[in-house]
C-alpha positions in Angstrom: 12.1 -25.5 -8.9 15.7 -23.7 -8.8 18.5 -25.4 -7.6 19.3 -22.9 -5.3 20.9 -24.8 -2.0 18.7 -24.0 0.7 21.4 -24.2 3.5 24.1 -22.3 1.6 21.3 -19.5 1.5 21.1 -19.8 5.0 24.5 -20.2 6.1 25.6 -17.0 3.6 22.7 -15.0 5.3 24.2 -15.8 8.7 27.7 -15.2 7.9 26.9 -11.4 6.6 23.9 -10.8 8.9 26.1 -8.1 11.4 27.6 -6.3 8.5 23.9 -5.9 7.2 22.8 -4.9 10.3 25.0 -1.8 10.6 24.4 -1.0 7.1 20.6 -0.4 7.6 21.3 1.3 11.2 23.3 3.7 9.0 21.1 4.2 6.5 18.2 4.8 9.0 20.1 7.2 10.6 19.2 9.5 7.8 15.7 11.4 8.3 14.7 11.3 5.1 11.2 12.6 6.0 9.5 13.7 2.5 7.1 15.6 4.5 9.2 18.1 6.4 10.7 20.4 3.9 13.4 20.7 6.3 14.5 17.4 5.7 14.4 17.8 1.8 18.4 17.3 2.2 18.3 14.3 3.8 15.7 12.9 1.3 18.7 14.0 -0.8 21.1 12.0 1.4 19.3 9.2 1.5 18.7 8.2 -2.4 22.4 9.0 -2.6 23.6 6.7 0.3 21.4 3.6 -1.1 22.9 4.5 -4.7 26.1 4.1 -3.2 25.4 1.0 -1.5 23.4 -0.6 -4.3 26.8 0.1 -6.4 28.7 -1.2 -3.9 25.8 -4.8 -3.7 27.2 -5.5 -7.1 24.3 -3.2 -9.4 26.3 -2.3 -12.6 23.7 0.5 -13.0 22.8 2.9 -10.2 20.7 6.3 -10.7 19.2 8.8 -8.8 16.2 10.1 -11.1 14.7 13.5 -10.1 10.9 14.7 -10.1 9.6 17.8 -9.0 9.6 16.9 -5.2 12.0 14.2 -3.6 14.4 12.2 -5.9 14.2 7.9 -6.4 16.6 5.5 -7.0 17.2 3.3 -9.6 19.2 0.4 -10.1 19.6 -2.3 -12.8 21.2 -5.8 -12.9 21.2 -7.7 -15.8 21.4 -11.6 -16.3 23.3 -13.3 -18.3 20.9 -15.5 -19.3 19.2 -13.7 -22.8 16.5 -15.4 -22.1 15.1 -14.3 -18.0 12.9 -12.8 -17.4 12.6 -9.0 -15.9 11.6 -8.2 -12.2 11.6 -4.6 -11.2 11.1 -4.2 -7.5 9.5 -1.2 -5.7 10.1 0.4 -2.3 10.4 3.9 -0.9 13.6 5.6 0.9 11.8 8.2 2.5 9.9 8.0 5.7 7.1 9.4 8.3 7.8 12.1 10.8 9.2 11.2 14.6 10.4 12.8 17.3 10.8 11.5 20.6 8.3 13.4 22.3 5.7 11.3 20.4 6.4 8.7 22.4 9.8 7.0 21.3 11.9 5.0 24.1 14.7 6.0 22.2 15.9 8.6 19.6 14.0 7.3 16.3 16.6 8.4 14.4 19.5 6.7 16.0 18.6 3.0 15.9 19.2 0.8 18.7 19.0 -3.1 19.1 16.6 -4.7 21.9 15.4 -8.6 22.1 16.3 -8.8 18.7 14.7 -6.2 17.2 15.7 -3.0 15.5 13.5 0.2 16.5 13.8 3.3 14.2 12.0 5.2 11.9 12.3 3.5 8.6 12.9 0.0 10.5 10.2 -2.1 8.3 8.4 0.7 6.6 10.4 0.8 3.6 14.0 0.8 4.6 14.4 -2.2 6.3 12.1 -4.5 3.4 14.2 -2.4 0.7 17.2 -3.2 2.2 16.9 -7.0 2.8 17.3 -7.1 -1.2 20.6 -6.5 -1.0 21.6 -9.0 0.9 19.3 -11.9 -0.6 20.9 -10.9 -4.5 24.3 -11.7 -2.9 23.5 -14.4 -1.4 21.4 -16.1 -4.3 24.8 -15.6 -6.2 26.9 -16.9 -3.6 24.3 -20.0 -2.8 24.3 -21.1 -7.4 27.8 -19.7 -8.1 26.0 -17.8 -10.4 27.4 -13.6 -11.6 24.6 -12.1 -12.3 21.0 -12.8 -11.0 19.0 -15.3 -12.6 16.6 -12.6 -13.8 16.9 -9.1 -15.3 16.5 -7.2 -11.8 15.9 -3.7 -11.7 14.9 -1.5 -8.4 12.7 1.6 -8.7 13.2 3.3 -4.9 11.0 6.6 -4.6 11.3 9.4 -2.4 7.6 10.6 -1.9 5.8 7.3 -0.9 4.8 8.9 2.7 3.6 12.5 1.0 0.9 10.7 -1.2 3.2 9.7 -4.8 2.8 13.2 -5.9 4.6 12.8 -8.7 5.2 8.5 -9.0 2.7 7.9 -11.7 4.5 11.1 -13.9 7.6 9.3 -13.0 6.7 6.2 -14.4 5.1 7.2 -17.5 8.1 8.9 -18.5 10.6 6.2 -17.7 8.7 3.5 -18.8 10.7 1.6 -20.8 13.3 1.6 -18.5 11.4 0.3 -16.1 9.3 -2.8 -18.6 9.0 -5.4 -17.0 7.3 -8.9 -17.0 6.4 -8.7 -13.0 6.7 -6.1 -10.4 7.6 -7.4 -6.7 6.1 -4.8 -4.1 8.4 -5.0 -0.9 6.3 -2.5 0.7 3.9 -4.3 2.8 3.7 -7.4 5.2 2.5 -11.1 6.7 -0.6 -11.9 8.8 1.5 -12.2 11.8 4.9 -13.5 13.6 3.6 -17.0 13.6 1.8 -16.9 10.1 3.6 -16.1 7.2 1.5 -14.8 4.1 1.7 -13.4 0.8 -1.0 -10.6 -0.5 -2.2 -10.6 -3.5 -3.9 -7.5 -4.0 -4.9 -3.7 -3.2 -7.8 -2.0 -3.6 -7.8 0.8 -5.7 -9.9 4.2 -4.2 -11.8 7.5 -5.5 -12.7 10.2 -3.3 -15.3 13.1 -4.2 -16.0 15.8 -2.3 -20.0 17.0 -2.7 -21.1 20.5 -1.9 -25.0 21.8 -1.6 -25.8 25.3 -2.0 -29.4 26.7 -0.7 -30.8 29.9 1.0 -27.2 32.6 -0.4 -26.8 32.6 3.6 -28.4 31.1 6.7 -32.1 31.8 7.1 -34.8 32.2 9.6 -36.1 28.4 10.1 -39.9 29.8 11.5 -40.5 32.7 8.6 -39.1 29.9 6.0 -38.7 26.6 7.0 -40.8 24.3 5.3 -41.3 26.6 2.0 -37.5 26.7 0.5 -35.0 23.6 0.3 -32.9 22.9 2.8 -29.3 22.0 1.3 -28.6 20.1 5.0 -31.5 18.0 4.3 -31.4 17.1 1.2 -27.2 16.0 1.7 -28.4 13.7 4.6 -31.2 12.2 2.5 -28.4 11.8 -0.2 -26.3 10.1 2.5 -28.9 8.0 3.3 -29.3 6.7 0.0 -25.8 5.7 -0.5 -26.7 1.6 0.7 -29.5 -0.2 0.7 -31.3 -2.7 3.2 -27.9 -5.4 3.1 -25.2 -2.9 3.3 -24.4 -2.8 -0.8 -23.6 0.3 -2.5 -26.7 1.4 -4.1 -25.1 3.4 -7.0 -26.0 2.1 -9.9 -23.3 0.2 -12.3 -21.2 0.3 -8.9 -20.9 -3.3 -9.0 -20.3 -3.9 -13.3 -17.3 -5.9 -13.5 -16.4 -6.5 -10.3 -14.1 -9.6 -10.1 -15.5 -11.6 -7.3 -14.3 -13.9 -5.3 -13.3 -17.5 -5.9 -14.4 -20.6 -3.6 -10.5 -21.5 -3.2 -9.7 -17.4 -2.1 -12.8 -17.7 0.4 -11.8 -21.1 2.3 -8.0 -19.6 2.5 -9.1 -16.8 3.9 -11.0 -18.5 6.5 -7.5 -20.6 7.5 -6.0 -17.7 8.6 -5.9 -16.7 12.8 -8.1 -14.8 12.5 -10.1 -13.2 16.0 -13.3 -11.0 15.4 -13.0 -9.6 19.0 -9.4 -8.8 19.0 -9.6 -7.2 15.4 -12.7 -4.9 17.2 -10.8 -3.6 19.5 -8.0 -2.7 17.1 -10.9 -0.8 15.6 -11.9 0.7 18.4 -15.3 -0.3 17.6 -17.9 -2.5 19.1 -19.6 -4.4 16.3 -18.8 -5.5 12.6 -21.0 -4.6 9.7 -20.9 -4.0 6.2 -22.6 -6.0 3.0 -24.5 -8.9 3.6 -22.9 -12.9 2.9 -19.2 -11.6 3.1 -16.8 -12.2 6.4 -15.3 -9.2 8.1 -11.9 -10.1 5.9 -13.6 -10.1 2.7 -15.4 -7.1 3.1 -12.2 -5.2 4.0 -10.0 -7.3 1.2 -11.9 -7.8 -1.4 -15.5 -5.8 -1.6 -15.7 -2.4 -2.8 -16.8 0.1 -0.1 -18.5 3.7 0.0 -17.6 5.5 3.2 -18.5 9.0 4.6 -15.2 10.4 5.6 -17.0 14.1 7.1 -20.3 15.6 6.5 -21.5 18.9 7.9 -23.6 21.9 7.3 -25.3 24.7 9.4 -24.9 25.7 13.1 -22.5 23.4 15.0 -21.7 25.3 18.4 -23.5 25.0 21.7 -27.4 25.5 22.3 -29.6 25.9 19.4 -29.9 28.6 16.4 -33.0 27.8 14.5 -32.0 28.4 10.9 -32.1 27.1 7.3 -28.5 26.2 6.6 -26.9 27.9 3.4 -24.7 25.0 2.6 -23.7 21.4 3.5 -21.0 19.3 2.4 -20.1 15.8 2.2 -16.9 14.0 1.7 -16.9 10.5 0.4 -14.6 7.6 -0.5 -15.0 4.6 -2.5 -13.0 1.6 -2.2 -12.4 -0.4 -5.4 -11.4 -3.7 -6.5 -10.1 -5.7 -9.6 -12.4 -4.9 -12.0 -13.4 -1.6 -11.6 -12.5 1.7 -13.4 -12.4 4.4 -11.0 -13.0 6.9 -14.1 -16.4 5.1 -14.7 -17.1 4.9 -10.7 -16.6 8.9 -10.5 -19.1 9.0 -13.6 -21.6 7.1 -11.8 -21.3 8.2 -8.3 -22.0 11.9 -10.4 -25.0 10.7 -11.8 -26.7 8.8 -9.5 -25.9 12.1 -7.0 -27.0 14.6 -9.4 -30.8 13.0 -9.8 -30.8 13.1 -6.1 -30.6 16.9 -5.8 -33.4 18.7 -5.4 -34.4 22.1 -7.5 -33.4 25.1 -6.1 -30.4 23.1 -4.5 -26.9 24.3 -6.4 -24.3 22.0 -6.3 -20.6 21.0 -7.1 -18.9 17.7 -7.1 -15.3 17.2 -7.1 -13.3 13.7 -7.5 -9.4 13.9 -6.2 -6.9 11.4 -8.3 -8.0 8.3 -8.2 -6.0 5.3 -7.5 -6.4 1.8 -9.4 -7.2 -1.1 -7.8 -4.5 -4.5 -8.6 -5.1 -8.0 -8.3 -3.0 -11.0 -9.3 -5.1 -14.5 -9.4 -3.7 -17.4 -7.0 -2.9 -19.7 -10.1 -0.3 -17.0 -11.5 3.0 -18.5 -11.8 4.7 -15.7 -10.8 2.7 -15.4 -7.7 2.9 -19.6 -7.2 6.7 -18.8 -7.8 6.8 -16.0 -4.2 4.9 -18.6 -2.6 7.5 -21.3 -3.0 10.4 -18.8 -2.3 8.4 -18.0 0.9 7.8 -21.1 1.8 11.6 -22.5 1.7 12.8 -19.8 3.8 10.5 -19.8 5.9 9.7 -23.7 6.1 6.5 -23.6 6.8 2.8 -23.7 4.5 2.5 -20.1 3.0 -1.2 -18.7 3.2 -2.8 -15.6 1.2 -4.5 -12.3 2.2 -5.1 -9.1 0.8 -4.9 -5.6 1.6 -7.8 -3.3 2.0 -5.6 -0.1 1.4 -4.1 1.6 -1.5 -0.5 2.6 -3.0 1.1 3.6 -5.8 1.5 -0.4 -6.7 -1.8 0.1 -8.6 0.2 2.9 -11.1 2.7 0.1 -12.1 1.2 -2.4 -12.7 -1.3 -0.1 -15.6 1.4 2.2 -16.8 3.5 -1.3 -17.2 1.4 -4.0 -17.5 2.9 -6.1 -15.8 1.4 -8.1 -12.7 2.1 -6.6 -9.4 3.7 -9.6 -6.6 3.6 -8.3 -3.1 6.4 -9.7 -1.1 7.0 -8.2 2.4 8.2 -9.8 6.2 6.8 -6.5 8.4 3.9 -7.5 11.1 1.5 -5.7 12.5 3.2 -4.8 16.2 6.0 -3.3 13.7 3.8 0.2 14.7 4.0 1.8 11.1 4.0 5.4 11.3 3.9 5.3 15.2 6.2 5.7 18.0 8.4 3.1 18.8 8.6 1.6 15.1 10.4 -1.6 14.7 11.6 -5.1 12.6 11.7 -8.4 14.1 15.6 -9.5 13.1 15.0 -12.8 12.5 12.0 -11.7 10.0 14.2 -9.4 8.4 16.7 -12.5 7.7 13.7 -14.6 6.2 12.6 -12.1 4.0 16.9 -12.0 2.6 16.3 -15.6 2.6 13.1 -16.0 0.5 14.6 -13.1 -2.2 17.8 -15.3 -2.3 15.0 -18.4 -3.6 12.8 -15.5 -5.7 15.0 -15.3 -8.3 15.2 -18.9 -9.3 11.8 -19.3 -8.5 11.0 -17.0 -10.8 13.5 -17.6 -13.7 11.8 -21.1 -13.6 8.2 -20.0 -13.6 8.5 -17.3 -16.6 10.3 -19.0 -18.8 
C-alpha cells in the first residue's frame, strides 16, 4: 500500500478547497456546448482555459489537439521513477445545452453555491470530475514530498463527448502512442448513491440497425388485394416478434457466443447494494420489470446483452381507418453488448437471422450505425483492486461494485490501446445530468480529490 499520509491528504485538500472552488466556477462559466455551433468559440475557450490551468497544476506538457469538430486537451506528467507505470485519464470539457427557461433556479452558466452544492452546467458532468484531478495530483505530491507523480500521468480531455465522439476513436488511432498506456481511469461517470460509494467496472458496448421492408411500390387497396400479395407491415411485426423467445433471451442465433458471464462473487455484490425495485420503477416510469429469465433487474441492465425496439412503423397512422396494404414498414433496433462480444459479428448475425425471415416478394435494406465496444475489467485486476483501496481511504468506508448499462467512448480506448479501462467518478444520481438544475455535492467533490491523491500510489504499488 503507498505511504501516502492519509491526513496530510486531507488536511492539503482542505487548506486549497476555496481556491479550487472558484477555479471550477470559472471554468464552468464557459458554455462550452459542442452542440450549438454558436458556442464552437467557447468550446475553443474552454480547452484553452484548462490548458492553462493544467500548466499552471504543475503538467510540464499541455496541448490542445484539433479534430475536425471541437478541439481536446492533453496533458502529460512524467515520474521520475523509470520504472511507473502509465495512467492516462479521460474526461470531456464540453457540455449539454441549458438555458434557464428549461427550468434552472439560477443562470446555469453562472454557478452559484447552495447547501453545499455547486449547480451549473458542467458541475459533475465532466467538468467538475475532470477538475478534481488537479487538485488530488497536488496534493498527492504535497502529502509524499514527492516532484513528480508516482506514475507517468497523462490526461486526454475531449471536446465532443455530448455530440456522440464523432471524431474520438480517429483521434485516438492517430495519437496512439502518445497516449499508451498500461490503464485508463474513466472520470466520467459515478457512485450508487450519497451514502454508498462504488466503483464500476464496466460498459456495455451497443449496435444499432435500422431495417426497412419494401412491398406493394405504394399503398394498395386491402379488399381487391389483401390476402394475395405480402404485406411488408406484417411481415416487420412477425420479424419483431421473433426477436425473443418464451424467457426473454435474444433469439438470434450466435447472439450469446462468447459472452463473458457473470461470476458468483459479481452476483452476491450486486445484491449488497441499496437497491429498491419500486423506487427504481418509478424512475422508469414503468409499472413492472421484465427481461431474461434467472437474472435480477441489476444484472440484466449491467451485465446481459439486450435487443430493444427503439421505433417501428408502417402504413396509415392518422385518425379513423384507411383500409390499405402498406408499401413499406420500418424498424429500428438496438442491441446492447457486453464483454465478450464483437459487435461486427453481432451486425452479421442480426443480418442473417433477419434476412431468412423476409418473405419473397418483400425487398429490403438493413443498415448498422458505428458500433460501440463493450469494456469490462475483472474484480481481481490489480489495477481495479488498487481504485478500490484509493476509494476506500478517502472515503473510509467498504467500497462496493456496479456496472453501467450505457455506452461511451471508454470502450474505443481501451481497443485502440489495450489497456484496461478503470472507472473512477464521485457524481450521484440527484446530480440531474443533462437536466435543469445540474449540480455536485462539495463534499463528494473533495473525496473524489482525496481518493486521486491515494490513486497514484495505489497504483504505482499494484503495477509494478
Amino acid at each position: 500500500m503507498s505511504d501516502t499520509p492519509d491526513s496530510a491528504v486531507r488536511t492539503y485538500t482542505g487548506q486549497h478547497r476555496a481556491a479550487f472552488l472558484e477555479d471550477l466556477a470559472e471554468w464552468l462559466r464557459i458554455p462550452s456546448v459542442s452542440a450549438q455551433p454558436e458556442h464552437d468559440g467557447d468550446v475553443r475557450r474552454s480547452a484553452e482555459w484548462l490548458s492553462g490551468k493544467l500548466a499552471e497544476t504543475g503538467f510540464p506538457v499541455t496541448e490542445i489537439w484539433e479534430t475536425p469538430g471541437a478541439p481536446a486537451v492533453f496533458a502529460e506528467w512524467p515520474s521520475d521513477d523509470p520504472d511507473a507505470p502509465v495512467v492516462l485519464v479521460y474526461g470531456h470539457h464540453d457540455v449539454q445545452p441549458a438555458a434557464p427557461e428549461d427550468g434552472w433556479s439560477s443562470d446555469p452558466f453562472e454557478p452559484v453555491i447552495r447547501d453545499g452544492r455547486m449547480y451549473g452546467r458542467g458541475a459533475a458532468d465532466d467538468k467538475g470530475q475532470v477538475f478534481f484531478h488537479t487538485l488530488g495530483v497536488r496534493a498527492h505530491l504535497a502529502a509524499t514530498g514527492r516532484v513528480t507523480p508516482a506514475v507517468h500521468l497523462k490526461l486526454l480531455v475531449e471536446g465532443e463527448e455530448e455530440s456522440g465522439s464523432p471524431h474520438f476513436r480517429a483521434l485516438a488511432e492517430e495519437r496512439a502512442a502518445r497516449l499508451a498506456a498500461d490503464v485508463v481511469i474513466v472520470s466520467d461517470t459515478g457512485m450508487w448513491d450519497e451514502n454508498t460509494p462504488t466503483v464500476c467496472t464496466g460498459m456495455r458496448g451497443l449496435a444499432e440497425c435500422e431495417i426497412e421492408l419494401h412491398g406493394p411500390a405504394q399503398d394498395i387497396h386491402s379488399g381487391s388485394f389483401g390476402g394475395a400479395v405480402p404485406n411488408p407491415a406484417t411481415a416487420l411485426a412477425r420479424l419483431v416478434a421473433a426477436l425473443h423467445d418464451t424467457d426473454g433471451r435474444v433469439a438470434v442465433p450466435g447472439f450469446y457466443d462468447g459472452v463473458t458471464e457473470l461470476t458468483e462473487t459479481e452476483r452476491a455484490l450486486f445484491a449488497e447494494l441499496p437497491f429498491d425495485e419500486d423506487t427504481w420503477l418509478r424512475t422508469a416510469a414503468s409499472q413492472a420489470t421484465a427481461g431474461e429469465a434467472g437474472y435480477s433487474t441489476l444484472e440484466r441492465v449491467w451485465a446481459r446483452p439486450t435487443a430493444e425496439v427503439n421505433g417501428i412503423g408502417g402504413g396509415y397512422q392518422g385518425a379513423g381507418s384507411k383500409t390499405v396494404i402498406p408499401s413499406s414498414a420500418l424498424v429500428k433496433l438496438s442491441f446492447r453488448l457486453v464483454a465478450g462480444q464483437d459487435p461486427e459479428r453481432i451486425q452479421e448475425a442480426v443480418r442473417t437471422w433477419a434476412e431468412a425471415r423476409i418473405p419473397a416478394g418483400v425487398r429490403h435494406r438493413i443498415t448498422f450505425a458505428p458500433a460501440t465496444r463493450p469494456c469490462l475489467t475483472p474484480l481481481d485486476h490489480p489495477a481495479l483492486q488498487a481504485v478500490a483501496r484509493a476509494m476506500g481511504r478517502a472515503f473510509g468506508t467498504k467500497i462496493l461494485f456496479t456496472r453501467e448499462g450505457g455506452s461511451g467512448p471508454a470502450a474505443d480506448l481501451q481497443d485502440v490501446l489495450g489497456a484496461p479501462v478503470l472507472f473512477l467518478g464521485i457524481s450521484v444520481p440527484s446530480d440531474g445530468w443533462h437536466g435543469p438544475d445540474e449540480k455536485v455535492e462539495l463534499d463528494l467533490l473533495l473525496k473524489g480529490v482525496e481518493t486521486t491523491a491515494h490513486l497514484w500510489g495505489e497504483l504505482a504499488d499494484a503495477l509494478r
